[in-house]
KOLPA-405623 format. One line per 5 residues: number of its first residue (from 1); their letters; for each residue x, y, z of N, C-alpha, C. Coordinates in steps of 0.02 Angstrom, whole numbers, plus 50000, padded with zeros to 5 digits. Each point is the difference from the previous one (the first is absolute). Example, Ala and Ser with C-alpha at 12.3 -4.5 7.8 and 13.67 -1.06 7.14 Angstrom:
REM KOLPA-405623
1	as	50660 49716 50390 49955 50059 50000 50045 50060 50000 ~ 49982 50053 49964 50042 50059 50003 49961 50055 50037 .
***
This chain:
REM KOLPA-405623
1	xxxxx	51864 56285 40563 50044 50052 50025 49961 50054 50037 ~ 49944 50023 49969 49951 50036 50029 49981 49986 50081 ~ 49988 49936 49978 49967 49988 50066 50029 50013 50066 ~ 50081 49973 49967 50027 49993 50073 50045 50061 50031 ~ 49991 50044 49956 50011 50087 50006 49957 50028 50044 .
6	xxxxx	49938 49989 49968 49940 50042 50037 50006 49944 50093 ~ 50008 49945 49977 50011 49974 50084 50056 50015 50038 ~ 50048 50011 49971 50054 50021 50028 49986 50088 50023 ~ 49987 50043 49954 49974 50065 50020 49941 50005 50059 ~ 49966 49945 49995 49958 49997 50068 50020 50000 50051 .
11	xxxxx	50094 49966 50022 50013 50015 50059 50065 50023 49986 ~ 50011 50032 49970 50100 50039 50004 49964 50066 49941 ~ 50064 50036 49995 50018 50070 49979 50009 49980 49921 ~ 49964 49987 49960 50031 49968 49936 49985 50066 49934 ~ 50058 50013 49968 49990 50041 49927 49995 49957 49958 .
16	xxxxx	49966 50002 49948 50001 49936 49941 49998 50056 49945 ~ 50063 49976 49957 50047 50019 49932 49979 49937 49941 ~ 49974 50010 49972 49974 49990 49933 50046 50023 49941 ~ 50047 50005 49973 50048 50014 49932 49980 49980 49946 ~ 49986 50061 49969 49957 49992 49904 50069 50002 49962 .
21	xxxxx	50023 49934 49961 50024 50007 49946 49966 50047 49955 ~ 50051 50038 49976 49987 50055 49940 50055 50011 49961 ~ 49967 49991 49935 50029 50003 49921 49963 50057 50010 ~ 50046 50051 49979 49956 50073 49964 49925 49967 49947 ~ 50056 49987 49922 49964 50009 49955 49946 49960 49999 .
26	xxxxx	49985 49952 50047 49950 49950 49988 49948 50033 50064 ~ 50040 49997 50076 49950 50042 50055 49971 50048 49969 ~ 50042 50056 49953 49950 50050 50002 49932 49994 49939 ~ 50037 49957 49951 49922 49974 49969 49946 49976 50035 ~ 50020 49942 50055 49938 49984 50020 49975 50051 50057 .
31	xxxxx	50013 50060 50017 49995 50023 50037 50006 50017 50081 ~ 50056 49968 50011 50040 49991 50071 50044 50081 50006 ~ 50028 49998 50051 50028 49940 50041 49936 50002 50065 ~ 49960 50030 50002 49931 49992 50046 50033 50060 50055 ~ 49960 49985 50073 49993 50043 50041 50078 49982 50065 .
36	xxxxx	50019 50048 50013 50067 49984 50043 49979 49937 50048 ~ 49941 50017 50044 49980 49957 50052 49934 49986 49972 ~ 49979 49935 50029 49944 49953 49980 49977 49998 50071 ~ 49914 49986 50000 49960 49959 50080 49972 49927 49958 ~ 50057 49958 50026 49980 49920 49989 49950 49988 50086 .
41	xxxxx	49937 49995 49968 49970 49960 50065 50020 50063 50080 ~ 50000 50023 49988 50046 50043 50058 50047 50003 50023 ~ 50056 49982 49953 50056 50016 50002 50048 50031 49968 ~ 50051 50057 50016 50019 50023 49941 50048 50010 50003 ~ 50000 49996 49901 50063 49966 49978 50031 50045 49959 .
46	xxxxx	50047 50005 49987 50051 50031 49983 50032 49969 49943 ~ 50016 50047 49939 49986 49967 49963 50070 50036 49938 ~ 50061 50006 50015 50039 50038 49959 50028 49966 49931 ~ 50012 50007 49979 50030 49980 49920 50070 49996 50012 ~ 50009 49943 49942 50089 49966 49999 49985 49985 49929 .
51	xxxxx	50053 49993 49958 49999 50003 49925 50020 49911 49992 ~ 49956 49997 49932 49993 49934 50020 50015 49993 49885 ~ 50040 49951 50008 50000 49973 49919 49969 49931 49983 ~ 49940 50018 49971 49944 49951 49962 50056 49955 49968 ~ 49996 49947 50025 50026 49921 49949 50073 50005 50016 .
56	xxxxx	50039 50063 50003 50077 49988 50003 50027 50004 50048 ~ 50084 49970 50005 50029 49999 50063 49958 50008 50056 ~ 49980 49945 50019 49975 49971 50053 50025 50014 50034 ~ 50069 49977 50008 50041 49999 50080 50015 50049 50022 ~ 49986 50065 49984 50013 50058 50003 49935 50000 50064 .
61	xxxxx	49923 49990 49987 49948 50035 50018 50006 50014 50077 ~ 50041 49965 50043 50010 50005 50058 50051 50039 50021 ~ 50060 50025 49972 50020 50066 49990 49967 50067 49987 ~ 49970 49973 49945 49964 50059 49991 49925 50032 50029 ~ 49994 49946 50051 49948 50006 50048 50026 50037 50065 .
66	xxxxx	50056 49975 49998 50042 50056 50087 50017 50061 49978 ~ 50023 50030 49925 50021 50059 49983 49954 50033 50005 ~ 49930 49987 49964 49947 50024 49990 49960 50021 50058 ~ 50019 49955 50057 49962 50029 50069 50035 50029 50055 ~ 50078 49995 49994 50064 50033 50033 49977 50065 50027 .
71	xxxxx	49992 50061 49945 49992 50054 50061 49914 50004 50016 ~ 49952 49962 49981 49957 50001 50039 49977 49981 50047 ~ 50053 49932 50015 49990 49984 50063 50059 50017 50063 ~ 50046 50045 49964 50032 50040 50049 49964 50035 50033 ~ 49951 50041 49946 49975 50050 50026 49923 49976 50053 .
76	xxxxx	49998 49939 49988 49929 49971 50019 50025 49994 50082 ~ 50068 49974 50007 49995 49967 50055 50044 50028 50035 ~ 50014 50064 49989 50033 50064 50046 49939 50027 50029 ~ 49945 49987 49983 49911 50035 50049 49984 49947 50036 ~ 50009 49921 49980 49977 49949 50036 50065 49942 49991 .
81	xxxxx	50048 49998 50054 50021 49965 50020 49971 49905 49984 ~ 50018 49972 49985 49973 49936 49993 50033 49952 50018 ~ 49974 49945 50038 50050 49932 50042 50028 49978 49939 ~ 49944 49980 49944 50058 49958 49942 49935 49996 49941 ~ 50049 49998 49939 49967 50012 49951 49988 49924 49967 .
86	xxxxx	49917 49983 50001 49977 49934 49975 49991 49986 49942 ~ 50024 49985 49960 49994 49972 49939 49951 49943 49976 ~ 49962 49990 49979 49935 49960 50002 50014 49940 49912 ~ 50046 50016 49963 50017 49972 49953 50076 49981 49993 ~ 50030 49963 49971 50108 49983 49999 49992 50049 49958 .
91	xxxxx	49975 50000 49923 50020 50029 49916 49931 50055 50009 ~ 50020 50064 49975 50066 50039 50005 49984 50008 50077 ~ 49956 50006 50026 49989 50024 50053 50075 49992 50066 ~ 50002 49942 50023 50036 49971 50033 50089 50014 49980 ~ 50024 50001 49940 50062 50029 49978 50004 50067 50003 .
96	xxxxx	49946 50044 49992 49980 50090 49995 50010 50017 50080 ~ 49963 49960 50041 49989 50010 50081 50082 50001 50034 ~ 50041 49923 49983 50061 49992 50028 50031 50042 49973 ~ 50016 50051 49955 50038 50054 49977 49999 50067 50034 ~ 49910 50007 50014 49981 50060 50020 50017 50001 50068 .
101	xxxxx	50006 49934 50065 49997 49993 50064 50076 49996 50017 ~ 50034 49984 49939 50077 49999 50029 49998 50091 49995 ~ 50007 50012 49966 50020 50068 49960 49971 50050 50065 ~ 49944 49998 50032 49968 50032 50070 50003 49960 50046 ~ 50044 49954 50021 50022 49979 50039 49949 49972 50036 .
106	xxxxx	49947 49955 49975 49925 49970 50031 50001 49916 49997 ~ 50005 49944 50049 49963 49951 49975 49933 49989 49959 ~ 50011 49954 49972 49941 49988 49944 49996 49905 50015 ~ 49906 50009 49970 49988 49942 50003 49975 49961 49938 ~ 50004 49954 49978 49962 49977 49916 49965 49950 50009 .
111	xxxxx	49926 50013 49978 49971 49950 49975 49998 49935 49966 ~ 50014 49961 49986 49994 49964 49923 49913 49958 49977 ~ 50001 50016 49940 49924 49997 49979 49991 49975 49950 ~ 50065 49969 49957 49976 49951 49958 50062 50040 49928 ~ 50034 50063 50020 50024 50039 49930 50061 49949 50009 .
116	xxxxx	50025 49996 50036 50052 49944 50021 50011 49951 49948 ~ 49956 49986 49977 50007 49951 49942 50038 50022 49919 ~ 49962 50050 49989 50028 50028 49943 50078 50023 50005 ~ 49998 50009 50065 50053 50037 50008 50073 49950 49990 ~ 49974 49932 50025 50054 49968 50003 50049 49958 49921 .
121	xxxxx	49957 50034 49947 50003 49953 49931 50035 50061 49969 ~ 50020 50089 50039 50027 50027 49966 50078 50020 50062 ~ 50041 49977 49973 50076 50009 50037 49983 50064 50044 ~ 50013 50055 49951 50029 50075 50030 49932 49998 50070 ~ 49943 50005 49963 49950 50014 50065 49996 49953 50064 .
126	xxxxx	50042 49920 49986 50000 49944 50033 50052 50020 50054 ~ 50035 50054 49967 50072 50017 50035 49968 50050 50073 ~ 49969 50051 49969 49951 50068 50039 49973 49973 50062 ~ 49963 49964 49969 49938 49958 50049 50042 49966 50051 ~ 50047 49947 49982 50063 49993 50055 50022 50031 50043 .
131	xxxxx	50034 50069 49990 50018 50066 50033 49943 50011 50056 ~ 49956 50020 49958 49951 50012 50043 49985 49981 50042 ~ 49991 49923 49995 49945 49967 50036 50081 49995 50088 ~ 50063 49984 49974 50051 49977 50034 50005 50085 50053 ~ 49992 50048 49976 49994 50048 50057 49948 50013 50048 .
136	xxxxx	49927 49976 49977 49935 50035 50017 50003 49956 50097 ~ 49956 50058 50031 50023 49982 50068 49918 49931 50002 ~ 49948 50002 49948 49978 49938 50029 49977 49999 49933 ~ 49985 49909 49970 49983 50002 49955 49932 49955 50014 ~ 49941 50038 49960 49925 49966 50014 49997 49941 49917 .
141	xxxxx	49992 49952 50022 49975 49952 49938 49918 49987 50009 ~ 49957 49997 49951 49922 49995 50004 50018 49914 50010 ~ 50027 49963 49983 50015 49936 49989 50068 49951 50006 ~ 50007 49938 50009 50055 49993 50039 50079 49962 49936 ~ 49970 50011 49945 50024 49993 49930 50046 50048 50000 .
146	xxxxx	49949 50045 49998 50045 50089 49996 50039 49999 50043 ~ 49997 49990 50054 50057 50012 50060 50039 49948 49994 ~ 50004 49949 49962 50056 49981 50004 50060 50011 49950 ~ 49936 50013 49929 50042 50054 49962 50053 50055 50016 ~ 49969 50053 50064 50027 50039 50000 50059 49980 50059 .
151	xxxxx	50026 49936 50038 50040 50005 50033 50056 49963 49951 ~ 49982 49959 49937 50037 49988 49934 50038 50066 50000 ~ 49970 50040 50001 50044 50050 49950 50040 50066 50047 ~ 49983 49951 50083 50045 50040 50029 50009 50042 50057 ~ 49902 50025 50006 49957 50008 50062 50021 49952 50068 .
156	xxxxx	50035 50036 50043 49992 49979 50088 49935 49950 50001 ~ 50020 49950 49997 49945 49955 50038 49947 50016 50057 ~ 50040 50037 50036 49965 50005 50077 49969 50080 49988 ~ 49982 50028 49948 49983 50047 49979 49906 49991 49940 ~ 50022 49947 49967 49946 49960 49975 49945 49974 50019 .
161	xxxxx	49938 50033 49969 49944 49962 50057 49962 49994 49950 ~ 49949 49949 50002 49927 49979 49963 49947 50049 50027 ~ 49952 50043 49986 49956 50006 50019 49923 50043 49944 ~ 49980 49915 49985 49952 50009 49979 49945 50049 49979 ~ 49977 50026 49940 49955 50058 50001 49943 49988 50034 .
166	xxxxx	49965 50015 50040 49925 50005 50029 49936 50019 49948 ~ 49943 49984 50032 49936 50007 49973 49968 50044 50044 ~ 49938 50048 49950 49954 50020 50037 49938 49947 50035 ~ 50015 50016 50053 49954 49931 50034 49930 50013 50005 ~ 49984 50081 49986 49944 50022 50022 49984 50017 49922 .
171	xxxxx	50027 50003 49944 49964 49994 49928 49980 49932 49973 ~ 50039 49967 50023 50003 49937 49952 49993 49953 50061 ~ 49940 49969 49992 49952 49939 50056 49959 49989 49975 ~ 49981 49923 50027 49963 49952 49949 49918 50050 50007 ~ 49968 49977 49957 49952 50053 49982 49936 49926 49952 .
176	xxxxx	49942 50021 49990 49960 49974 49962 50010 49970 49920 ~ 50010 49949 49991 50018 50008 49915 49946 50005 49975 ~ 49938 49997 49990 49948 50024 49963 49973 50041 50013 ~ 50016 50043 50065 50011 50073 49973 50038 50053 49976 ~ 50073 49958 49998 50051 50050 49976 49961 49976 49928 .
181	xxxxx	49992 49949 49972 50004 49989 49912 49948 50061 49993 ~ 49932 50003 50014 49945 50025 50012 50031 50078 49987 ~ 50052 50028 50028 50014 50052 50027 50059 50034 49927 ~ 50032 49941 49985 50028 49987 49922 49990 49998 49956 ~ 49911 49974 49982 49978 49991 49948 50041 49929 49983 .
186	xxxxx	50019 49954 50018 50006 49932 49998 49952 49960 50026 ~ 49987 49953 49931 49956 49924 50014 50024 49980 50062 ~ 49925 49985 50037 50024 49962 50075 49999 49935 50002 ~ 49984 49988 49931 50010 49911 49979 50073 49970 49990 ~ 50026 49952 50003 50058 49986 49985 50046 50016 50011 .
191	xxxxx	50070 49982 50004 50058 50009 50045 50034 50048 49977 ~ 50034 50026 50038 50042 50057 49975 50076 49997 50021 ~ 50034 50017 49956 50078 50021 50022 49998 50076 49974 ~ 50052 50022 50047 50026 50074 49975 50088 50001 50022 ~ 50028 50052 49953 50034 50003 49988 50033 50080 50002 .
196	xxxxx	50037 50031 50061 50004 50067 50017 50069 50028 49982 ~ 50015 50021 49917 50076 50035 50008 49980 50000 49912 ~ 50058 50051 50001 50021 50026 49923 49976 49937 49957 ~ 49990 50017 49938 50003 49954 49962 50080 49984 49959 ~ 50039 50030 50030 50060 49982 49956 50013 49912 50011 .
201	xxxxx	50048 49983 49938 50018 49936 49999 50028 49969 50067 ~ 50038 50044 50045 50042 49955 50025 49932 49996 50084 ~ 49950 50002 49983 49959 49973 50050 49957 49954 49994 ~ 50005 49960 49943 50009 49926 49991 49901 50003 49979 ~ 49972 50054 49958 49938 49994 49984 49994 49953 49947 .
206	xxxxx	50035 49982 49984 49995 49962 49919 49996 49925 50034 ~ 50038 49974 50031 49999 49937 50032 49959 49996 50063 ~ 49965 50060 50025 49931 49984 50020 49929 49992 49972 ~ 49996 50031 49950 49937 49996 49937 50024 49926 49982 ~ 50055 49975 49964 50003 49937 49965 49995 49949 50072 .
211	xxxxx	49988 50011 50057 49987 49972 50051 49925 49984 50006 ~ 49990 50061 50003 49906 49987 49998 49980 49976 49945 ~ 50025 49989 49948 49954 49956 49932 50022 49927 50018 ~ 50029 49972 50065 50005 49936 50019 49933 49997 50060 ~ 49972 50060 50010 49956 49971 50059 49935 50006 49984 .
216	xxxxx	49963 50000 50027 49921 49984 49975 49964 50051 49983 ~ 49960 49991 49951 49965 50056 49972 49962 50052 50044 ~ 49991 50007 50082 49958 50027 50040 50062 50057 50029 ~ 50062 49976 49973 50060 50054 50051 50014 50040 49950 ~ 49989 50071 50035 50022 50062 49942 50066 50037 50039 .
221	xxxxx	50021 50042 49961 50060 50023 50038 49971 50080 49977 ~ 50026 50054 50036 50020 50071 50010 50064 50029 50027 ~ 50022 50015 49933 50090 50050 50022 49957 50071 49993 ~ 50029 50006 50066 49986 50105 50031 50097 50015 49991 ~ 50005 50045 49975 50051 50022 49973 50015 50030 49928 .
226	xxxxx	50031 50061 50017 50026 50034 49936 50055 49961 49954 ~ 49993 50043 49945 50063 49993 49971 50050 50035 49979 ~ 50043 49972 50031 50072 50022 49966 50043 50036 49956 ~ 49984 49957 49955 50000 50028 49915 49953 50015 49945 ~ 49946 50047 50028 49959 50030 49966 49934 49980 49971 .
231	xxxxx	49976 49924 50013 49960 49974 49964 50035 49933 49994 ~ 50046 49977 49971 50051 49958 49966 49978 49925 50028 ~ 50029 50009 50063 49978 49926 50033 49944 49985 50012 ~ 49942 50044 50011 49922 49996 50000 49993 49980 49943 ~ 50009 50006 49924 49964 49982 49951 50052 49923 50005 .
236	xxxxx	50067 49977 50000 50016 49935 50009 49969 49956 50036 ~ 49981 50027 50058 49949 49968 50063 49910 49986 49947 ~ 50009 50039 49988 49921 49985 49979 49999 49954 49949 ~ 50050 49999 49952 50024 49972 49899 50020 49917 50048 ~ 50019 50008 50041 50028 49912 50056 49919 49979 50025 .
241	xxxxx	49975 50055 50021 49928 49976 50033 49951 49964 49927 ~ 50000 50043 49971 49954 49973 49933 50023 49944 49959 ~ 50075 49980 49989 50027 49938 49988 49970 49931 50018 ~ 50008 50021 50085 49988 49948 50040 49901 49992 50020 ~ 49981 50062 49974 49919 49969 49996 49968 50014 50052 .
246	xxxxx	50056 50062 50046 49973 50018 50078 49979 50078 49980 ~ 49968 50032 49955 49992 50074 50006 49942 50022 50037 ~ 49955 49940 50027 49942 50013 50041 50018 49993 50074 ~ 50066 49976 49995 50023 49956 50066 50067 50057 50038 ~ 49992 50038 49967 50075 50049 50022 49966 50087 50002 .
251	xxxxx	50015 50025 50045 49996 50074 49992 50039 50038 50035 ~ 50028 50045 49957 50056 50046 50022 49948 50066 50020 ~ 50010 50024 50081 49964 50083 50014 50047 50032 49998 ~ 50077 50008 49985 50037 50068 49989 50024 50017 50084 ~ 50025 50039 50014 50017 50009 50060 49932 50038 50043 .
256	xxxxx	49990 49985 50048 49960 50014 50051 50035 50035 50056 ~ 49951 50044 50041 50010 50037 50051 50028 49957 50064 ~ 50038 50005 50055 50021 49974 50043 49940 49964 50044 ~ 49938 50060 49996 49950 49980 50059 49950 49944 49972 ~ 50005 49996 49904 49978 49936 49967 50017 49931 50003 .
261	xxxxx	50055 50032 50025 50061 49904 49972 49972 49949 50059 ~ 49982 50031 50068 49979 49950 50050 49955 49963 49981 ~ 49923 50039 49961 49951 49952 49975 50024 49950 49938 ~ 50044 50006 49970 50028 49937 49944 50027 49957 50050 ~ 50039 49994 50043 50026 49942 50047 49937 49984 50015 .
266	xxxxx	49946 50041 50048 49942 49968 50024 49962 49952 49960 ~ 49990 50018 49916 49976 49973 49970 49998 49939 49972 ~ 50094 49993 50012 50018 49938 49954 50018 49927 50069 ~ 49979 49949 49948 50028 49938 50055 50067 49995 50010 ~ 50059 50016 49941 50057 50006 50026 50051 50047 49942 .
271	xxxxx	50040 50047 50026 50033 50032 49970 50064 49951 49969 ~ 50034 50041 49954 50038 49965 49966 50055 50039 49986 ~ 50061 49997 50009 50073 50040 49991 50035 49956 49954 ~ 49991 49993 49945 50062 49954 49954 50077 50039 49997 ~ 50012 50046 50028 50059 50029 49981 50051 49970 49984 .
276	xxxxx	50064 50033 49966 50041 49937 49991 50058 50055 50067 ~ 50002 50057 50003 50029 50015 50063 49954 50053 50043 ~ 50031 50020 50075 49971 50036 50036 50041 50005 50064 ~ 49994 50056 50040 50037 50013 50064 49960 49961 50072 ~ 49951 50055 49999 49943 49993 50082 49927 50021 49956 .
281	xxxxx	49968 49942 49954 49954 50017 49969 49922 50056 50033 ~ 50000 50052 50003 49951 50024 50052 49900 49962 49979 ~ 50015 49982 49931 49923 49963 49992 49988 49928 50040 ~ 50055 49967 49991 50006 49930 50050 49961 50027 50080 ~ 50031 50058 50036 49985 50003 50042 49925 50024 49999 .
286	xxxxx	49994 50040 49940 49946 50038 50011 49930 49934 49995 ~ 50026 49960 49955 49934 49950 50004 50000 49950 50058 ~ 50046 49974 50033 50014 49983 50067 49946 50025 50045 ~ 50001 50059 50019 50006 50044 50043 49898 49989 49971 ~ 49999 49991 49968 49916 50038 49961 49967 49921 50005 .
291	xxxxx	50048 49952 50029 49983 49927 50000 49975 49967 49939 ~ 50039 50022 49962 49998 49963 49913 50057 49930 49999 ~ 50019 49948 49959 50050 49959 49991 50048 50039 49968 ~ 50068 49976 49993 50042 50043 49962 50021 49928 49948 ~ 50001 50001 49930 50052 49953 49973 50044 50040 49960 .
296	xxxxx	50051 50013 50044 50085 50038 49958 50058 49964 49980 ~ 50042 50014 49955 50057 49974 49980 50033 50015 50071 ~ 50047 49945 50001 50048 49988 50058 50073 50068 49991 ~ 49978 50057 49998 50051 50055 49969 49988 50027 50068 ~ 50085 50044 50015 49993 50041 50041 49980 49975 50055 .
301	xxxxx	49973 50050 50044 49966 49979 50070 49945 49955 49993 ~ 49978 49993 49965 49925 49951 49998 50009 49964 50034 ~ 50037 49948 50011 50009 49949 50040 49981 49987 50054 ~ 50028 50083 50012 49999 50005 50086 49939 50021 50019 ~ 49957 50029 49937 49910 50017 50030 49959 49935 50005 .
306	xxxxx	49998 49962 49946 49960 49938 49997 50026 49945 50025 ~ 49945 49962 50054 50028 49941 50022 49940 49923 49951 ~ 50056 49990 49958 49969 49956 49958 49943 49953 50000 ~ 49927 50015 50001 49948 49949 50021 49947 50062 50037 ~ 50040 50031 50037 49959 50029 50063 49993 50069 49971 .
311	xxxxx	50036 50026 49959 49977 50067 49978 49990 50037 49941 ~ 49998 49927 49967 50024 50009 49909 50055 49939 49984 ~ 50027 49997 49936 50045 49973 49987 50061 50028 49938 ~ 50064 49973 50021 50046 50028 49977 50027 49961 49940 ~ 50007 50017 49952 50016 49978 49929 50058 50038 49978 .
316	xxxxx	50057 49950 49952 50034 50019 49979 49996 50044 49925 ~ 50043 50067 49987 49961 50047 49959 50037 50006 49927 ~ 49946 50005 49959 50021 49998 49927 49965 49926 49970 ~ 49947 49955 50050 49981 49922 49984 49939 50005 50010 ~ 49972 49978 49939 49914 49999 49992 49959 49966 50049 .
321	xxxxx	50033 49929 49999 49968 49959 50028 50003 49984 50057 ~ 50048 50005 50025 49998 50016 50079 49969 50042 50029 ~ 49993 50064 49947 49946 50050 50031 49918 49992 50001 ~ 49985 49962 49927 49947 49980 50016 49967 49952 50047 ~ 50049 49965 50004 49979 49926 50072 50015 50039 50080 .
326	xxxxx	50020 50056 50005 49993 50007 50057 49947 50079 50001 ~ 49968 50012 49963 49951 50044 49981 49936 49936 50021 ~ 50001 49973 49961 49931 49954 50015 50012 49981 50067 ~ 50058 49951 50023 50013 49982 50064 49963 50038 50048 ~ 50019 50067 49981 49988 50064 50067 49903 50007 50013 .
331	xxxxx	49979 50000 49913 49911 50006 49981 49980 49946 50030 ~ 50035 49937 50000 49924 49923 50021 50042 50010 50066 ~ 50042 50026 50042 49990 49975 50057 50048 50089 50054 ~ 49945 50036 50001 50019 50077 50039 49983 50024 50043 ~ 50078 50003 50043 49999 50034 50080 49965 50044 50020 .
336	xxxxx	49980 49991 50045 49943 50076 50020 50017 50055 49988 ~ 49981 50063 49991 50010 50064 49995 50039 50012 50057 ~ 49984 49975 50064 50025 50016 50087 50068 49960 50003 ~ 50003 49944 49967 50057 49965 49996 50070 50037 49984 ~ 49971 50018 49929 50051 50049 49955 50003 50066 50029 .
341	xxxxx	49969 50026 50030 49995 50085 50012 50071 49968 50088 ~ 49988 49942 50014 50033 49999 50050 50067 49968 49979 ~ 50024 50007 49935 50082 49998 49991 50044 50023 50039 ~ 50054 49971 50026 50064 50053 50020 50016 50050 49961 ~ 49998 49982 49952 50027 50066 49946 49970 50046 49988 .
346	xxxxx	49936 50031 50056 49967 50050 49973 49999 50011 50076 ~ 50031 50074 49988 50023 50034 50061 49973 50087 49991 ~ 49990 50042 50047 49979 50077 49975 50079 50020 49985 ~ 49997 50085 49956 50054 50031 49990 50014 50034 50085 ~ 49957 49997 50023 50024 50021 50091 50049 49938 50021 .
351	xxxxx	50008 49946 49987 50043 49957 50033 50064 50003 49955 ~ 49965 49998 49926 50062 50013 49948 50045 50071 50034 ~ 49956 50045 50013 50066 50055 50019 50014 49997 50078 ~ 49979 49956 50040 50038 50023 50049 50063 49929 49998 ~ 49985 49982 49964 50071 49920 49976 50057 50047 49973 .
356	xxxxx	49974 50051 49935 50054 50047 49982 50020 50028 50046 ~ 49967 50060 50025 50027 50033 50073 50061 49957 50055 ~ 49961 49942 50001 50063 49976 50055 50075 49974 49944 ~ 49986 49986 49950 50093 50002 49969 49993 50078 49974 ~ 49991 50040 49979 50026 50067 50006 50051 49991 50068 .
361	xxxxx	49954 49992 50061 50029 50012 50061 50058 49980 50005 ~ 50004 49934 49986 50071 49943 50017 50056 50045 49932 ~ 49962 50040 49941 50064 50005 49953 50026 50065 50059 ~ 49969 50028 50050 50043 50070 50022 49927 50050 49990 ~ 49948 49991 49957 49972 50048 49993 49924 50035 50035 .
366	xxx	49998 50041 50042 49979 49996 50031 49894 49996 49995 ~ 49969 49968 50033 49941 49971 49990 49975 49984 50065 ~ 49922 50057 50005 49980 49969 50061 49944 49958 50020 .
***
């Protein structure tokens, strides 16, 4: 989302609104609600509060996301006029936006990024997201799943577009692997997989570890990623690693800095996404792009990044063994770094936003 803000702000007039859910009694323990405006990267963001209820009535949160920002963005956009208000998420974001743009009389545009899913297993919010998506003057899908989701439920067809998240092309390029390991403090002996995202369950770490205790004793794996729930799934991940007899063979670094993550792609022979879902995975691209293999579950957009053989391989997700035979597949026989860095699917966020820019245009809104 970042990315394609700051590219989009590179050539148009762009404000970027950031909305902090806030619970009093819990914000003000941890010490929120923070500073009105934020400088992300050089951009700044704006950042007002909408009241938000931890665990309950859900279907509310997108109501209570337009009430909560109603007179501030009256008051925001009586000083700056704006073509149309972009919504970068459906839940709450995207239901909060279509309330606020009818109500000031603004086209709006919505993202979809993957909340779409949850959304659809609960009625009332299944209902919102509908509304929404059936007024918005253009609707952006990261993937072409999502968009068809969203013309299911009601979205103008000729309003609907795919367009893929982008990569930094100038962070992430193929690079030395024994000097990124070198640079890691990783053995430059023996093969490596890595593995770039949360450690929560539903990113399929458990059925990539029981993957690697099918392949040969020289392949180690590394998940870079936080966790979730506090510790919880790190000590399951590790209590699965020691089961299986891999605790020399697995290492978790915790989350890493943005300008780190390039040397783990550099390092490894091929990254690994077991997820069991996903929208427009941005690590797929990012190891692409860094000329690594990708082997991902066939979820979401993946599909459309990897061309099976030539840039990684695509496995069906939640299955051990398929993952392990096309993990080795990818190790005894791998595309060049130049091969893979030259995917279709790895495009800059400069082409990603001027693709947005031109359907803004076609919804009415103006973009030059």
């Amino acid at each position: 989302m970042f990315q394609r803000l700051a590219a989009m702000a590179a050539r148009e007039e762009v404000r970027v609104v950031a909305p902090v859910p806030s619970f009093p009694l819990v914000t003000r323990f941890r010490g929120w609600p923070g500073p009105p405006v934020e400088d992300w990267q050089g951009l700044a963001v704006h950042r007002p509060r909408f009241l938000y209820l931890p665990g309950v009535w859900k279907s509310l949160d997108g109501r209570l996301y337009a009430r909560g920002l109603r007179r501030w963005l009256g008051r925001f956009v009586a000083d700056w006029q704006p073509d149309v208000l972009d919504a970068h998420f459906e839940w709450p974001d995207g239901v909060g936006v279509a309330l606020l743009a009818k109500r000031l009389g603004l086209p709006y545009a919505i993202t979809l990024r993957g909340k779409i899913y949850p959304c659809l297993e609960a009625p009332p919010q299944r209902r919102q997201c509908a509304e929404a998506l059936g007024g918005a003057a253009a609707v952006i899908s990261v993937n072409a799943p999502m968009a068809e989701i969203a013309r299911r439920l009601g979205a103008p067809a000729d309003r609907v577009h795919v367009i893929p998240n982008g990569v930094d092309v100038v962070r992430f390029r193929p690079a030395d692997r024994s000097a990124a390991r070198r640079e890691l403090g990783l053995p430059e002996q023996g093969r490596l997989l890595v593995t770039v995202a949360h450690l929560g369950q539903r990113k399929g770490h458990r059925e990539t570890i029981q993957a690697l205790a099918r392949l040969p004793a020289d392949v180690r794996l590394v998940l870079v990623g936080g966790d979730p729930e506090g510790g919880r799934s790190r000590r399951e991940l590790q209590g699965l690693a020691r089961r299986l007899r891999l605790d020399g063979r697995v290492s978790m670094v915790g989350p890493q800095p943005y300008d780190v993550v390039p040397l783990y792609f550099n390092a490894a022979d091929v990254s690994v996404l077991a997820s069991w879902r996903e929208g427009c995975p941005n690590v797929v691209l990012e190891s692409l792009a860094s000329g690594t293999p990708v082997v991902a579950s066939d979820v979401g957009g993946v599909s459309a990044m990897i061309e099976d053989g030539g840039n990684g391989k695509i496995v069906p997700p939640r299955q051990v063994e398929p993952l392990a035979k096309a993990i080795q597949t990818v190790l005894d026989s791998p595309p060049s770094p130049q091969q893979v860095r030259n995917s279709p699917a790895v495009r800059s966020w400069e082409n990603v936003a001027t693709a947005v820019c031109e359907v803004l245009r076609r919804g009415s809104v103006r973009c030059r």
